[in-house]
PLY file of the C-alpha trace (Angstrom):
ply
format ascii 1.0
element vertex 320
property float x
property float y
property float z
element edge 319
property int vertex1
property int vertex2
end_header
-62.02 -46.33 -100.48
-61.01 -44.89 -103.90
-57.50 -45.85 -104.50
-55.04 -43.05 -105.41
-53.97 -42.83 -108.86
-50.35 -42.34 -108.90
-50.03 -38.56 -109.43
-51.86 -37.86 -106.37
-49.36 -40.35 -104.62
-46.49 -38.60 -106.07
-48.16 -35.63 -104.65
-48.73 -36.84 -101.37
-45.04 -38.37 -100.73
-43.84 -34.93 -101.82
-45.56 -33.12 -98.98
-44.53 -35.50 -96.39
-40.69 -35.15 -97.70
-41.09 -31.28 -97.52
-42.72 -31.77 -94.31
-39.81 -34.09 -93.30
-37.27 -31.88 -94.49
-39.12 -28.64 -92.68
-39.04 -30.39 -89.11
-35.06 -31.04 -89.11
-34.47 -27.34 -90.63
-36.29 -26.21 -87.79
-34.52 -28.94 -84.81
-30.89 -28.30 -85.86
-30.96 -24.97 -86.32
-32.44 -24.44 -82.68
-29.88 -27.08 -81.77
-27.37 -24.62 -83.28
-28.51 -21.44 -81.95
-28.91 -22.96 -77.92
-25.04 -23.90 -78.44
-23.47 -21.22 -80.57
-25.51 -18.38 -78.95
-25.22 -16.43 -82.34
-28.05 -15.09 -84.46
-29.70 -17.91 -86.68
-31.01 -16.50 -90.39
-33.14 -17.77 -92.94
-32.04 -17.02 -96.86
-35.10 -16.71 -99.08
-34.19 -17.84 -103.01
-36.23 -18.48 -105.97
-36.40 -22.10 -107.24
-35.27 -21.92 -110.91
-38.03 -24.23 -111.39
-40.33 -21.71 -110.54
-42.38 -21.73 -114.08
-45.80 -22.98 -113.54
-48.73 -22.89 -116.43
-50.89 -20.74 -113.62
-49.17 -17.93 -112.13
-52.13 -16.90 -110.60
-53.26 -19.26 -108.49
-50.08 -20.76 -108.27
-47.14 -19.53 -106.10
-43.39 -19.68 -107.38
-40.88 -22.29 -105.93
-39.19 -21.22 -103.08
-35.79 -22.49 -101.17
-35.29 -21.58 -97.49
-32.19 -22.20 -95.36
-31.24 -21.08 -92.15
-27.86 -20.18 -92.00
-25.70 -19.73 -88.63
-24.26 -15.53 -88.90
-21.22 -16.28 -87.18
-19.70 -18.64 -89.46
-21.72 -18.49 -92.50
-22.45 -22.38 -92.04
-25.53 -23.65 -93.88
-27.87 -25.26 -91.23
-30.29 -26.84 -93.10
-31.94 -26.16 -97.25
-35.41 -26.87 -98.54
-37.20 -26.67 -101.65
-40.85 -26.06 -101.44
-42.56 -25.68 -104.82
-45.41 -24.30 -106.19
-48.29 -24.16 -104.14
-51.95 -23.38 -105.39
-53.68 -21.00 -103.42
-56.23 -21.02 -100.57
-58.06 -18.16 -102.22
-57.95 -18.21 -105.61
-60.83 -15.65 -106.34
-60.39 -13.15 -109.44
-58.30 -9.82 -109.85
-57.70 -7.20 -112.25
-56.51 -8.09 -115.54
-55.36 -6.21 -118.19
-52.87 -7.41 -121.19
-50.07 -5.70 -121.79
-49.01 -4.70 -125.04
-45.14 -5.01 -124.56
-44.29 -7.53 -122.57
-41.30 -10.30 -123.02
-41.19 -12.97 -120.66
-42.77 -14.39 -117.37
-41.02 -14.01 -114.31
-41.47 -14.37 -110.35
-39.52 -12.85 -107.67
-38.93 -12.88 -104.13
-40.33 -8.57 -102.06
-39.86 -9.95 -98.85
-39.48 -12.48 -96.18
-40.45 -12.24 -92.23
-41.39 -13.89 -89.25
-44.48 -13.01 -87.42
-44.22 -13.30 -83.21
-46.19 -16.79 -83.36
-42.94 -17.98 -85.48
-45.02 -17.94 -88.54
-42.84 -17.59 -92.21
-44.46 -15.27 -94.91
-42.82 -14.63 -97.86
-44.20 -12.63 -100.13
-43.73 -12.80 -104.15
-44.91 -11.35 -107.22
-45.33 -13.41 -110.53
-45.42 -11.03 -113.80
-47.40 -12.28 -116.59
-48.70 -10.41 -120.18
-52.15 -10.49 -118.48
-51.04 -8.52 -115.15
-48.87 -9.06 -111.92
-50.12 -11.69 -109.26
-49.68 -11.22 -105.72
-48.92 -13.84 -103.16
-48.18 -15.10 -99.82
-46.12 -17.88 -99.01
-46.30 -18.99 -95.19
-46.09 -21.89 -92.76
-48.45 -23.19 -90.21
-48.79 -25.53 -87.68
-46.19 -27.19 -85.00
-43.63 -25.07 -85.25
-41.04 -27.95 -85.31
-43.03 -29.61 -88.14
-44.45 -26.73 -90.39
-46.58 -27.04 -93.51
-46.48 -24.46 -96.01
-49.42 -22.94 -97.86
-50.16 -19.91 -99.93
-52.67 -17.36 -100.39
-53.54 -14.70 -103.33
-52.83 -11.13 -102.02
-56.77 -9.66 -103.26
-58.32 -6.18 -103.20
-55.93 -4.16 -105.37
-57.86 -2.37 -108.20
-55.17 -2.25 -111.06
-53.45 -5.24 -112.33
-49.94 -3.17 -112.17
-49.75 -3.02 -108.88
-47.54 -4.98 -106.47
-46.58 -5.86 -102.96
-42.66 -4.35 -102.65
-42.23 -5.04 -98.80
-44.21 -6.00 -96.12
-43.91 -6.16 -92.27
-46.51 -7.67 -88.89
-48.69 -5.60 -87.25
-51.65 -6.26 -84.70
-54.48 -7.74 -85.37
-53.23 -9.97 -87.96
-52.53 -7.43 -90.41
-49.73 -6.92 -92.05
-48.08 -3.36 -93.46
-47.38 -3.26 -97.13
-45.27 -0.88 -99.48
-47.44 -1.27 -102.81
-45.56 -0.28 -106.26
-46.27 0.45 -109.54
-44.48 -2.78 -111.45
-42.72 -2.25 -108.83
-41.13 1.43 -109.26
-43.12 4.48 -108.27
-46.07 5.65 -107.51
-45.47 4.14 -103.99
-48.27 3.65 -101.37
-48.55 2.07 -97.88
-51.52 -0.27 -97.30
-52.82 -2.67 -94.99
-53.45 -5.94 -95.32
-56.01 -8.45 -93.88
-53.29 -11.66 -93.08
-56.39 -13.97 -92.69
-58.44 -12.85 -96.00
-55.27 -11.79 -98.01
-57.69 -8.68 -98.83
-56.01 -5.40 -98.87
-58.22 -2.91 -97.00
-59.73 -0.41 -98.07
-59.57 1.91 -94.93
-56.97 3.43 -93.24
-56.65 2.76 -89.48
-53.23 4.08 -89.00
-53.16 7.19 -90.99
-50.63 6.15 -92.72
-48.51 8.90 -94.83
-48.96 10.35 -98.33
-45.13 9.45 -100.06
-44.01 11.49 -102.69
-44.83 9.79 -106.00
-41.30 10.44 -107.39
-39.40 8.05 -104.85
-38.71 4.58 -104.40
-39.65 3.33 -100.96
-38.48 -0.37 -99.81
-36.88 -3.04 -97.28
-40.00 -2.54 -94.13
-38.77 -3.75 -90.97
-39.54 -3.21 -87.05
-36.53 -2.75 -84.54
-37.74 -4.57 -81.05
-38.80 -1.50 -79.74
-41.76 -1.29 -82.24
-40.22 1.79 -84.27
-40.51 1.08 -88.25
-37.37 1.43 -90.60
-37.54 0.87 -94.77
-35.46 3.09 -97.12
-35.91 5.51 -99.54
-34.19 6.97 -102.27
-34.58 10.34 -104.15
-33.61 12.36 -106.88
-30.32 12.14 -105.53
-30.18 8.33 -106.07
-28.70 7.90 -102.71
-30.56 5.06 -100.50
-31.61 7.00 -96.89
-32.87 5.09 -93.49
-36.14 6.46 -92.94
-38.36 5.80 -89.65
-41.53 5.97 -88.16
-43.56 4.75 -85.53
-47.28 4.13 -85.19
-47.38 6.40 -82.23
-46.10 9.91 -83.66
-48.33 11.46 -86.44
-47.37 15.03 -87.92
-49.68 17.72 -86.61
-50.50 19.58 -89.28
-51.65 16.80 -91.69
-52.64 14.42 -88.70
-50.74 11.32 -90.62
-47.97 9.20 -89.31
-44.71 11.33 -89.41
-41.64 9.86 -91.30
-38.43 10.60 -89.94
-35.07 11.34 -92.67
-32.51 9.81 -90.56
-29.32 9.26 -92.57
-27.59 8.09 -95.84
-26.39 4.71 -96.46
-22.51 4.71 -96.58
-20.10 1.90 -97.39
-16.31 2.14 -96.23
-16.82 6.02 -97.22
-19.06 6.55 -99.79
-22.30 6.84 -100.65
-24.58 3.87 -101.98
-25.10 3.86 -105.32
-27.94 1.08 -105.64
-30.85 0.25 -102.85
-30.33 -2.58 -100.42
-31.60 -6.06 -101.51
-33.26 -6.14 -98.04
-32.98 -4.76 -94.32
-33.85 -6.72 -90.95
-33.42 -6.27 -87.12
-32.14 -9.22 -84.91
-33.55 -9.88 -81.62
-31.22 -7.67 -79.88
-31.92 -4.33 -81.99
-29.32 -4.20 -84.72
-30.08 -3.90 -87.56
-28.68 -5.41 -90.90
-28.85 -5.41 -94.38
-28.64 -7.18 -97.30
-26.79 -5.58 -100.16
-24.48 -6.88 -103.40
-20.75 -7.31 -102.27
-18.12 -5.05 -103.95
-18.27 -7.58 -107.04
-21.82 -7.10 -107.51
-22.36 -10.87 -108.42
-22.72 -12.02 -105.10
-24.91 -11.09 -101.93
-23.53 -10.13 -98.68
-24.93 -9.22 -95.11
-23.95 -6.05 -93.30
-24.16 -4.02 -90.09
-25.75 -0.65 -90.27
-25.75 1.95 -87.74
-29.16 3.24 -87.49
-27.29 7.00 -86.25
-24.49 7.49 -89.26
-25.95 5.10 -91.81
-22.22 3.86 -92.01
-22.57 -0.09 -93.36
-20.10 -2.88 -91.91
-19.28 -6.17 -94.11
-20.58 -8.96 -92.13
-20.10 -12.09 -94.74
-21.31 -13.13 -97.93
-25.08 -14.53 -98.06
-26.41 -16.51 -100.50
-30.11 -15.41 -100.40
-32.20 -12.75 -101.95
-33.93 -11.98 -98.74
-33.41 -12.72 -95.59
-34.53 -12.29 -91.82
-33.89 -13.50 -88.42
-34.86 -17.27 -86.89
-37.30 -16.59 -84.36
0 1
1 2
2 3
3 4
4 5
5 6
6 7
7 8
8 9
9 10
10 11
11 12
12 13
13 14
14 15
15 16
16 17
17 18
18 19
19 20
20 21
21 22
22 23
23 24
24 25
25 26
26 27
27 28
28 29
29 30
30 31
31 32
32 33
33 34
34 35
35 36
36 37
37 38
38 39
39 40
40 41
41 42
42 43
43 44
44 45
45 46
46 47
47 48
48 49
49 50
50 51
51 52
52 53
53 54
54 55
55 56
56 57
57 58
58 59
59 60
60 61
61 62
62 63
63 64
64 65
65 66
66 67
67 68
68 69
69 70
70 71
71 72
72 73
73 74
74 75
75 76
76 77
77 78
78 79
79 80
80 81
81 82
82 83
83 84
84 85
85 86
86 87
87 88
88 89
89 90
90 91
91 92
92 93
93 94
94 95
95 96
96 97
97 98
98 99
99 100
100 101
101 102
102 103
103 104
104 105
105 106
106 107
107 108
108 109
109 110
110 111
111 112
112 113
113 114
114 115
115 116
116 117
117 118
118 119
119 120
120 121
121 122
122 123
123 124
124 125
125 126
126 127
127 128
128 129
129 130
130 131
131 132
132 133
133 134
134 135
135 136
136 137
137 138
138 139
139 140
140 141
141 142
142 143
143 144
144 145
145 146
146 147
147 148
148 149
149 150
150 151
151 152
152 153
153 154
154 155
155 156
156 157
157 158
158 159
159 160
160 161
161 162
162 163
163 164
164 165
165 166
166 167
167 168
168 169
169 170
170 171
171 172
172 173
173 174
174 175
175 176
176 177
177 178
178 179
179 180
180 181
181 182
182 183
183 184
184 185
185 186
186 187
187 188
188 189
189 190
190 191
191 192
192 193
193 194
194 195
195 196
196 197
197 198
198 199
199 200
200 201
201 202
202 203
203 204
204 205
205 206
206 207
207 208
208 209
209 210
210 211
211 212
212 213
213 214
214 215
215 216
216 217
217 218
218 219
219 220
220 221
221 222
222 223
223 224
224 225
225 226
226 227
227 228
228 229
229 230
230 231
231 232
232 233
233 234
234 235
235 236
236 237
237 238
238 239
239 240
240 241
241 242
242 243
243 244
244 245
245 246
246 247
247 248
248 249
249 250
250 251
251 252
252 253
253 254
254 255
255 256
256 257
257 258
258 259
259 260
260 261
261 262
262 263
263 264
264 265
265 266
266 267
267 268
268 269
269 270
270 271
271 272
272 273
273 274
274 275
275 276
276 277
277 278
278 279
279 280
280 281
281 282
282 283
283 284
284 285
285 286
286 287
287 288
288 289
289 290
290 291
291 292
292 293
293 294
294 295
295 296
296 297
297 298
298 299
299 300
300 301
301 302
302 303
303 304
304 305
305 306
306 307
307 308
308 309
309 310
310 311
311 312
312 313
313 314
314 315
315 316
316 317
317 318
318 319
């Protein structure tokens, strides 16, 4: 047999160190949940290392830790870094005529019903903005991570801003513009990475002057994101798959309430939003210094937020 030269060892020892790492993240933090009876998160960050000569193909770094709500503990940290795709078949290009630096950052991060981790991310480069998925599979005490190209979109600009499961392993997207407006909601082939081109759900026109973000599914099935106006004020919207609007025959989206904080209105949108197993929801949003992140309560009826604890993450959702 061909021996291994010693990049490809290097390679090779990394994965099973990740993989190492991965399977007591996974242990202790079940460990921690079984005695502490409290929710169990993971915290999404970007790896500053992130900077890789092919953001296309390539997916940033990532760090994941689960961290115990209760007492703000750190369970367990890992660092997986850049993966190369599964899929890594051709999309729209276009250069950009202004255009300053490369960047990656985190849209979203959530846990599909087999336990599964996606995290989604968008890398922004002179030539266009790349799409991916960032997921685990296998024993779910000893996952491996891989990645995948998000494919189908027709203009380079556009971007995956939030994303949550549905059957049939799809997934439900909010889709930006660079990420600001025009908004759309798409669905996307989980298997393929292809967004599809037709519409199952009927899913809603959204007015192309508003910001729509933070997807996420209470237990009951009903979908939550926000959106914010001309007011500049975030709102909890809601819909389910179930209730479409008679007259145009699409899904209807509910106005529910304004976000408040000890009073007042939000002035910025929420760095994230998530149910826990038992139906409440929370939120991720900066902390009254706005240098640090912090988790929240939010009460789906007033919109009223409740200071939980700081978080260290940029997203965040709940251990299965």
């Amino acid at each position: 047999m061909r021996s291994l030269k010693r990049r490809q060892f290097g390679k090779l020892a990394a994965a099973s160190l990740t993989s190492t790492v991965v399977a007591g993240l996974s242990s202790k933090a079940l460990a921690q949940k079984t005695e502490l009876n409290e929710g169990i998160l993971y915290g999404v960050n970007l790896l500053s290392t992130s900077n890789t000569a092919n953001r296309e193909d390539n997916t940033p770094g990532v760090e994941l830790s689960t961290v115990d709500l209760a007492t703000g503990k750190i369970l367990s940290k890992l660092n997986r870094l850049s993966l190369f795709v599964e899929n890594p078949l051709s999309v729209p290009k276009r250069p950009r005529a202004f255009f300053f630096n490369d960047s990656n950052r985190i849209t979203k991060a959530i846990v599909l019903k087999n336990g599964t981790v996606v995290i989604s991310t968008v890398s922004s480069t002179r030539n266009g903005h790349f799409n991916h998925l960032i997921f685990t599979v296998g024993n779910a005490s000893i996952p491996v991570f891989r990645g995948k190209k998000v494919l189908g979109f027709k203009k380079s600009n556009q971007t995956v801003e939030s994303l949550l499961s549905l059957p049939n392993n799809q997934l439900l997207c909010l889709v930006g513009t660079e990420g600001v407006p025009p908004f759309s909601m798409r669905t996307l082939d989980f298997t393929t990475g292809q967004i599809l081109a037709r519409d199952d759900l009927a899913l809603p026109e959204l007015p192309p002057t508003h910001r729509f973000a933070n997807l996420c599914q209470d237990p009951k099935g009903n979908i939550f994101a926000t959106e914010i106006g001309s007011e500049g004020i975030p709102c909890l919207i809601s819909m389910n798959l179930q209730e479409k609007a008679i007259v145009t025959g699409k899904l209807k989206i509910k106005r529910l309430t304004p976000l408040s904080f000890e009073g007042r209105p939000l002035s910025n949108d929420l760095k994230d939003l998530t149910f826990s197993a038992s139906g409440q929801l929370y939120a991720l949003a900066a902390d009254k210094t706005r240098k640090s992140n912090a988790v929240f309560k939010v009460d789906v009826k007033t919109g009223k937020m409740t200071l939980v604890r700081n978080l260290a993450a940029q997203k965040f959702t709940f251990f299965p």
